[in-house]
N, C-alpha and C positions, 0 to 999 in steps of 0.2 A: 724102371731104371735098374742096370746092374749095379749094387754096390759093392764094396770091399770092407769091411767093419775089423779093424785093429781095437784089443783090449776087450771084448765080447766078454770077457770072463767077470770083467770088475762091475761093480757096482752102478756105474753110470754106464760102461759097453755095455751092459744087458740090458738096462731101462731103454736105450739107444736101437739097441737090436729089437728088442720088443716092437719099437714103434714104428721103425723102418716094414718089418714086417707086417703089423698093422694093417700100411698102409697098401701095403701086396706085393712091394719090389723083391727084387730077385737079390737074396744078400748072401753074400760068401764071409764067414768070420775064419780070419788069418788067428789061431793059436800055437802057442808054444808045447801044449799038453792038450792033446785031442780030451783025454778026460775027463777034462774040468767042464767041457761041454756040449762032449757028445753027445746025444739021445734030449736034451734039453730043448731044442725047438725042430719038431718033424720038418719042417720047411726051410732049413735052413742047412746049406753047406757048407761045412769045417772043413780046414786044411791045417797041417801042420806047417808052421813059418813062422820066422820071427824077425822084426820089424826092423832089427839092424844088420840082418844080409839079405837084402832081396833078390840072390838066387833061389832063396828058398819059396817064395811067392809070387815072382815077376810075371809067370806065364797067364797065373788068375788076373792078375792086374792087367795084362792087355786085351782082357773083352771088359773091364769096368768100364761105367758111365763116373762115376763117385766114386772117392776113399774117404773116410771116417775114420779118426785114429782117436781114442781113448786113452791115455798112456799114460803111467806114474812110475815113480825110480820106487816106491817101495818094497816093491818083491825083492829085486837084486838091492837095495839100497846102493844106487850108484846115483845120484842126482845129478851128475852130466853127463848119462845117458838121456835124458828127456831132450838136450839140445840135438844133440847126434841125429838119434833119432827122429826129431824134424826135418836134419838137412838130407838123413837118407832117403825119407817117406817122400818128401818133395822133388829132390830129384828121380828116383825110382819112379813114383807115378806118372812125373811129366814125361821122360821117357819109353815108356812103356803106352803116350798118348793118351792117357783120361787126364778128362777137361775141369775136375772141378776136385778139391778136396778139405774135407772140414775137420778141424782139430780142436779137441774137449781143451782150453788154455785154463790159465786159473785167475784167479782175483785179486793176487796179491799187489800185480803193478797197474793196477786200476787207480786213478786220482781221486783222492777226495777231495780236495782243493787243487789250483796250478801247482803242477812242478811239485803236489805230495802223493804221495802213493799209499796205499791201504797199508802196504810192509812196512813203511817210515815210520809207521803210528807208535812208537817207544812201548807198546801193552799190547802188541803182534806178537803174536805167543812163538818165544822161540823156539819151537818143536817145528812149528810148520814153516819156519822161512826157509830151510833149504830149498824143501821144493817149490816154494814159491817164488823163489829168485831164481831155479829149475828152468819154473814154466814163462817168465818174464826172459830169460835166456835165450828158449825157443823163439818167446815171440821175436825178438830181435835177428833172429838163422829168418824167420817169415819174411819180415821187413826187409832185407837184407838179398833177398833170392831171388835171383835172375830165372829162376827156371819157368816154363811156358805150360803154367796149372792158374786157376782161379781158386784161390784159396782160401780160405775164411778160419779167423783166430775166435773162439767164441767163451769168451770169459763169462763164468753165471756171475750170479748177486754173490757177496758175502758170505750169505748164511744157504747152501745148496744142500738140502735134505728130501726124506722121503716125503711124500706128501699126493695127496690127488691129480691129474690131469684134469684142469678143467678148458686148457686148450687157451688161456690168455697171457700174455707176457706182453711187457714193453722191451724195446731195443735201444740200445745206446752205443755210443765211441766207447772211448778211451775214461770214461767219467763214470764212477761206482753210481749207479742208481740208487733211490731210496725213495719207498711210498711216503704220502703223508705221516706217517709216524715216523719217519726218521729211521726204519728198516728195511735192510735189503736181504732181499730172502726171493729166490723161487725151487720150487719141487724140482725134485731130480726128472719128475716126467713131464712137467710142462717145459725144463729145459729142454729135453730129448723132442718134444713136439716142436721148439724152435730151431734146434740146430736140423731137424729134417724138413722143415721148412726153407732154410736156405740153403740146404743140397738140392732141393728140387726148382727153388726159385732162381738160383745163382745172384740171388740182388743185393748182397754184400761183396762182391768178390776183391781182393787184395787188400781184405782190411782187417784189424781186430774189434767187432763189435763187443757189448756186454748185454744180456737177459736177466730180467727180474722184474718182479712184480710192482 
């Protein structure tokens, strides 16, 4: 498959790009600062663009199969650019005709009970709820989008750190996961092993799943 990989730079777009490649696809990482990571994978194409003018990347986007968008407000500390950014990516790719797009969401607006969400929990550290009411924003620009993409929202566990690929994950809606011990936690690469898994399977499509162990 062609993919398009937005965010390649951050922590989770590289474990992402890693695996994509991996698997032998043809990936193009959309960066704002060729720099950050040029000469970093021999097999991969950089372009200069940035994810809320797609003049600057439209023309890569109409030979994609896939787009993959990675995205946090922290570099610019804008937290509503992460919505923006949704409704441009989604429009741009649908128009530009690629059929499928998957987006790194977060776990803040995942249920832990009906009707509570992981951000309600009153000991959700308040450092991190911007952007998690951010990325629960987007999800809603997803929900909300008429545009003609298969699109998939994919929220990790809880606890999304470094860790092994051992290639296993469970999948769920809208409902925080959690092993028999009462922890939700998966690897940043066994994520990336799941979310290229339903860019290649497309068997999530129009929905927000969650990944964790």
């Amino acid at each position: 498959m062609k993919l398009i990989v937005f965010g390649a730079t951050g922590h989770v777009g590289r474990a992402i790009t890693d695996e994509v490649l991996r698997r032998g696809h043809d990936v193009t990482a959309v960066v704002r600062d060729l720099s950050r990571l040029t000469g970093a994978y021999p097999k991969l194409d950089v372009v200069a663009g940035d994810i809320g003018k797609p003049s600057t990347y439209i023309d890569v986007l109409r030979h994609a199969d896939a787009v993959i968008a990675s995205i946090s407000a922290r570099r610019d500390k804008d937290v509503s650019s992460v919505a923006r950014n949704a409704s441009t990516i989604l429009d741009a790719a649908a128009k530009a005709g690629v059929s499928r797009l998957a987006w790194v969401g977060g776990a803040g607006t995942l249920e832990v009970n009906p009707g509570v969400r992981v951000i309600d929990n009153p000991q959700f550290p308040a450092a991190w709820r911007p952007e998690a009411q951010a990325q629960g924003d987007a999800l809603e620009v997803f929900r909300a989008s008429k545009a003609d993409i298969d699109w998939v929202y994919i929220s990790p566990a809880a606890v999304l750190e470094d860790g092994e690929r051992t290639g296993n994950y469970r999948l769920g809606g809208d409902q925080l996961l959690v092993d028999a011990n009462g922890k939700s936690h998966i690897s940043i690469s066994d994520y990336a092993a799941a979310l290229a898994d339903r860019v290649e399977r497309n068997d999530r499509p129009r929905q927000r799943i969650t990944v964790a162990y």
